[in-house]
N, C-alpha and C positions, 0 to 999 in steps of 0.2 A: 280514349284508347290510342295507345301508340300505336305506329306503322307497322311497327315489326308484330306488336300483339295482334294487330290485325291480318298482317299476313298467315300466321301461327292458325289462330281461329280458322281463316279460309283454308287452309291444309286440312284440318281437322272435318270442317263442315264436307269439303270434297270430299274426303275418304268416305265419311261417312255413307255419301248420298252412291258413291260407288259399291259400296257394300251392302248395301239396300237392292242396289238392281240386281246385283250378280247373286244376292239369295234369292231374289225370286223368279232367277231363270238358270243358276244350276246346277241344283239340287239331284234330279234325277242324273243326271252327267254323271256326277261325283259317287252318286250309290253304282250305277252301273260299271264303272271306274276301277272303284273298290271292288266289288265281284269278279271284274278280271282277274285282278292284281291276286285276288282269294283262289282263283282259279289256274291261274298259273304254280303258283305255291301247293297248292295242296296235291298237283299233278308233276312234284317235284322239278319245276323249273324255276330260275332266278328269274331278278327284275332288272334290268340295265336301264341304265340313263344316259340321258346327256341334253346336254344344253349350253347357251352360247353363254360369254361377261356374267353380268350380273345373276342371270339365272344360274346360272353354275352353282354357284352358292346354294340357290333351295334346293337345287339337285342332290348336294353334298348333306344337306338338313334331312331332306328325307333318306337320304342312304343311310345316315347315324341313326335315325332312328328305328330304321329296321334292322338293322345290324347288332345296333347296343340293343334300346327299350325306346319307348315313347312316354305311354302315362305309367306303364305297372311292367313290373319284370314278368317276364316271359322270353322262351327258347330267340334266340337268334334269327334271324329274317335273312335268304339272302338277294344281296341288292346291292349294284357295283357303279359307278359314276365313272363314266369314262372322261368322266373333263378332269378326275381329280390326278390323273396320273401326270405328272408336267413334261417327265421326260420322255415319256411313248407322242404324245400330244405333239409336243414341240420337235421331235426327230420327222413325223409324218409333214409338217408344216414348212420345215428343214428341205425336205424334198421335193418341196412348192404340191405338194399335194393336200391345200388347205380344205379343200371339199371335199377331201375322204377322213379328214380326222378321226370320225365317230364311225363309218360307214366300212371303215377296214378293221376295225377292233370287235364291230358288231360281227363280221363275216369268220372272226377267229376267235367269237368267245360265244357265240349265240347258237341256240342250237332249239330244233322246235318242242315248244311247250314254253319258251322264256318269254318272257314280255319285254318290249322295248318300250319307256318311258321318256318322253323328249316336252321340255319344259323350255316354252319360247315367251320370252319378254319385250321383243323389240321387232316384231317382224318374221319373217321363214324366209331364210339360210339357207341355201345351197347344201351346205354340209349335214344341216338336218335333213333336208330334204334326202339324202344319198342313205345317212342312215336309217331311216324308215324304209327307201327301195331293200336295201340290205334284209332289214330285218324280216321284210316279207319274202323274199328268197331262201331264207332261213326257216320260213315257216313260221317266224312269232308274230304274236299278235300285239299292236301298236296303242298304247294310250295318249294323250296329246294335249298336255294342259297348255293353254295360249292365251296371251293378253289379245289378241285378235280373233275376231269373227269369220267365217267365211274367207279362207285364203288359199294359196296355192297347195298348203301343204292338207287341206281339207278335200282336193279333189282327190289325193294317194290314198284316204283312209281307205279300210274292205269292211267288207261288211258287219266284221267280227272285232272290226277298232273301236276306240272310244276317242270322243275328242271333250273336254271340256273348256270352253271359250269365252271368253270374258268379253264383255263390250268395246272394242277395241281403244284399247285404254294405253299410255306411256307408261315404257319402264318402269320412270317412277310411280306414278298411280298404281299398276298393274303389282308390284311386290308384294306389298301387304297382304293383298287379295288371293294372290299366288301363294302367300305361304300359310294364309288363313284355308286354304283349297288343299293343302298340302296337309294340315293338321287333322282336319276332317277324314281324308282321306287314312290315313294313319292310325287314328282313330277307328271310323267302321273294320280297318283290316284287323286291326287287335279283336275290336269283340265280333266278326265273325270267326278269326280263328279260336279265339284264350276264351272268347265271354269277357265277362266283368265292367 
């Protein structure tokens, strides 16, 4: 076996053995997650996101598929990614106020009943940190999918948040896992709303 096929295998073998832990510890996270997420929506509020680099991305994957469809057409979802806007994002950052990015958009679009959705792959942010404070002064209730265990932004949840947390895993490890977490989720919210 080559170096490089060897390397490839050990990618693979890690994922694997990551994927293994995080189903067998969070599972109930991710239903109780979903019920929010059920629960905001059916009490006519949206879902907002945000999330830093890389994550940004499964923020924007699950916006799409609430928005468009996921597995089966069904009515529109709604559900807003505030990392996706470049030129709101970049004017606030403009005005060295990088740790209100998410935390001033939340304060002028959130309103109670909506859920604030903050997808972290590398660590807790400042700026996530702020929009969470934000979103509880708004009155919404916070989900918290995180490649890490136990962090600073674990002491802000209330009692009506959800956090689901992976073993505190690297960006890289943590994606796949993160958008396998994301699909599930997606998933349960379809067949508790549509069925099927």
């Amino acid at each position: 076996m080559s170096e490089t096929e060897n390397l490839i295998n050990q990618l693979f073998a890690s994922h694997m053995e990551h994927t293994a832990q995080a189903a067998s510890t969070v599972g109930p996270a991710i239903e109780q997650a979903a019920d929010a997420f059920v629960n905001a929506l059916l009490n006519d509020g949206k879902i907002v996101t945000c999330a830093n680099g890389n994550a940004n991305v499964i923020a924007q994957y699950f916006c799409t598929a609430f928005l468009n469809r996921f597995e089966q057409d069904r009515p529109a979802l709604p559900a807003i990614n505030l990392g996706a806007d470049a030129t709101t994002y970049s004017a606030i950052c403009r005005d060295n106020r990088f740790n209100d990015t998410f935390s001033r958009q939340v304060k002028a679009i959130g309103k109670p009943g909506d859920l604030l959705f903050v997808i972290v792959d590398d660590g807790h942010k400042a700026n996530l940190i702020q929009a969470i404070q934000a979103a509880h002064d708004r009155e919404m209730n916070v989900v918290v999918l995180s490649a890490r265990e136990k962090s600073d932004i674990t002491s802000l949840m209330h009692s009506e948040d959800h956090e689901i947390a992976l073993n505190d895993l690297s960006p890289t490890e943590a994606s796949p896992l993160l958008l396998l977490v994301i699909n599930a989720l997606c998933s349960l919210v379809d067949g508790k709303l549509f069925g099927g």
